[in-house]
Every structure is written in structure tokens, then in C-alpha cells.
N, C-alpha and C positions, 0 to 999 in steps of 0.2 A: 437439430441446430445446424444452420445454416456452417458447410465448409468446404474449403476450395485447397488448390493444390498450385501455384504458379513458378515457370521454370526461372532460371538466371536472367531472362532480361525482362520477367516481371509479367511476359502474357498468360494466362490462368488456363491449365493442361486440363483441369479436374475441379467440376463443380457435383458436391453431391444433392438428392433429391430437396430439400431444404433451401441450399442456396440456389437451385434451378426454380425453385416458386418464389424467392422472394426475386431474385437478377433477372430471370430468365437465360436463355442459354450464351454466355458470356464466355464461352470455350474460345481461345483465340483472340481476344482482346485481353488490352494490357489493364491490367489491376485498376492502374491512376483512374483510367476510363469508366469505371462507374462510380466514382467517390462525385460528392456532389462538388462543381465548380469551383466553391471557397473551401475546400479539405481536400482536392488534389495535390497540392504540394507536401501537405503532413499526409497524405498516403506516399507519398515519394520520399518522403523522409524516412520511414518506418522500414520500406522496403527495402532502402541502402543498408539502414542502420543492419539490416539482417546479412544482405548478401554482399556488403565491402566492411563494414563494419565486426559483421561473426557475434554481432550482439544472439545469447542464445534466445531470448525469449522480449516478444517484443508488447505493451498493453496498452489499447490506445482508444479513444473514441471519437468517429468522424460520419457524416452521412453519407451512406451513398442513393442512389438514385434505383429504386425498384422497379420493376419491369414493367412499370404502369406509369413511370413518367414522375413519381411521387420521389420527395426526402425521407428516407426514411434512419435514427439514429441507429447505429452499431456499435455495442462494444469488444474490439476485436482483440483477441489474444495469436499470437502467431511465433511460430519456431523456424529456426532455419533447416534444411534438408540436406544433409551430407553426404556426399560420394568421398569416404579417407578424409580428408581433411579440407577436401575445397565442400564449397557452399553452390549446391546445385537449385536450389529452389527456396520455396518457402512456403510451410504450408500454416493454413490460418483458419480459427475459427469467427465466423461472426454473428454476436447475439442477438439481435434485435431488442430495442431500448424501446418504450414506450415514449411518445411526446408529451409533454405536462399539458395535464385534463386529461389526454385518451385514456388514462383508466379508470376513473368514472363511466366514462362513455362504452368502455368492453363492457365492465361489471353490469351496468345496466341492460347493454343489449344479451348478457348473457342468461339474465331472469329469465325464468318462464310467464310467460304472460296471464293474469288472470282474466278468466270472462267470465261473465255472468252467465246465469243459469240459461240466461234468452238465447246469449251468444253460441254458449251449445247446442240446443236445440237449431240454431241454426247453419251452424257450423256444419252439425251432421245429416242434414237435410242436403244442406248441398253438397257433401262426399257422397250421397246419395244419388247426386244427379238432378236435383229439385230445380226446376225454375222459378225466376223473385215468384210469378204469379200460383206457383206448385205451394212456397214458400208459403205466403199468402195465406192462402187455403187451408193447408194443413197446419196453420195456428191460429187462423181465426185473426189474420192482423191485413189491415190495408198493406198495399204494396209499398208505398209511399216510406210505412214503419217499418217494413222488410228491409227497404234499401237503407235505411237509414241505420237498423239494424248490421249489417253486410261491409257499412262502411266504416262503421266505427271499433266491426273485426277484421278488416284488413288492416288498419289502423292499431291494434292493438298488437297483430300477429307481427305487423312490421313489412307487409307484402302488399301487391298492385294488383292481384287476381282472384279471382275464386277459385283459380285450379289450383294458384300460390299459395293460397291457403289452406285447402284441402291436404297438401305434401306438406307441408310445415307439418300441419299437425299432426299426420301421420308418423313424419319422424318421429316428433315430439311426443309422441303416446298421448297425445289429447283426444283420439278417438278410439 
């Protein structure tokens, strides 16, 4: 889970591995700065409420902007950090919120793809190194039906290559 560490005037000291893949490395910029546009001010709220306020624990949800330029929803939990009684930071977790419909959209890309018996056979033919016209050949099908074959398994695997393919399936214990 995405979590950070930011000092008294709000620049973020400590991003761990999590929130360095969803932010990118945001060490040195101020918290506000990746909240999207219309939630920087409720991220500027949240963070007084911590460090003039002494609220202990703060729970809030706003987007911020992931390291690809994208909104992405957060829901953050965050505590204030103490040196004796003053409030020296504030450290925070943030979860990542799915968008309404995107989980449909994981759940499905998370199946395993079925192919048919053809698409195996030709699946393994090219982890083999087979060309369409190798293809061909060695099942007795026009090339024409090769490629048409090839196209509707990159199309199912979810990929643009036949080497894409080939490593998919490899992970995926399909050969």
C-alpha cells in the first residue's frame, strides 16, 4: 500500500515502494502538488488539520494524479508525527480506490483466456519459432486460415505480437 512520510511545511521526505509506482518519485515536492486540481485545497485542509490543528488521525478521500498523468481515487488515512509535543510531520497512508465500472474491467482482464484446441496448436508452433507459412504446413491449413487463426489469438491473449504472445503464455503456464 502505497505510503509517504512529509515534513512541517508539507514537502513529502519518504515515499515507499508502492507509492513510488503509483506518484513516481515525488521526494521534494509539496503533498498539495499531486492531489488533482479540484482536491488541492481539501489536501491543504487535511494537512493543517494535522500539523496546526494536532488532529490525531486524519480520513479523507481525494484524487491525486499518478505518474502517468492519470486521476487516480485515494482513500487516505494519515497521523501526525511528533518530536515531544510539537507536530513535526505527518505520515500517511494512501489506498487506491477503484473508478466505477473499473472492476468489471480488472475482473475480466484478470481470466485466463480460453482458446481453442486450433489456437493451441498454434500458439505452440510459434513458441516454436514456426513461420505463418511453417504454420501452414504443418496443419495442413491455407496461410490465409493461419493468419486468421494468429489473429484472433492475439486478440484473445490481449497482445499485438507473436513474441507477446509466446511470454504471455509462458507466464501463464499455457505452454
Amino acid at each position: 500500500m502505497p505510503a509517504y512520510l512529509v515534513d512541517r511545511h508539507g514537502r513529502i521526505r519518504w515515499l515507499n515502494a508502492a507509492a513510488l509506482s503509483l506518484l513516481g518519485d515525488a521526494r521534494g515536492r509539496l503533498i498539495s502538488s499531486l492531489a488533482a486540481p479540484d482536491h488541492v485545497q481539501r489536501s491543504r485542509e487535511q494537512l493543517a488539520r494535522k500539523l496546526v490543528g494536532g488532529r490525531s488521525r486524519t480520513d479523507f478521500e481525494i484524487d491525486v494524479i499518478d505518474r502517468h498523468g492519470g486521476r487516480t481515487p485515494v482513500a487516505i488515512s494519515s497521523v501526525p508525527v511528533r518530536h515531544g509535543r510539537d507536530v513535526v510531520g505527518v505520515f500517511g497512508v494512501a489506498n487506491p480506490r477503484p473508478r466505477p465500472g473499473a472492476k468489471a474491467r480488472i475482473a475480466e482482464s484478470e481470466r485466463e483466456p480460453s482458446l481453442t484446441p486450433r489456437q493451441h496448436e498454434v500458439l505452440r508452433l510459434l513458441a516454436d519459432g514456426a513461420s505463418t507459412e511453417e504454420v501452414a504446413a504443418a496443419l495442413g491449413l491455407s496461410e490465409e486460415t493461419v493468419r486468421n487463426h494468429i489473429r484472433q489469438l492475439l486478440r484473445r491473449l490481449g497482445v499485438h505480437s507473436r513474441l507477446a504472445a509466446v511470454a504471455y503464455a509462458r507466464r501463464r503456464g499455457l505452454l
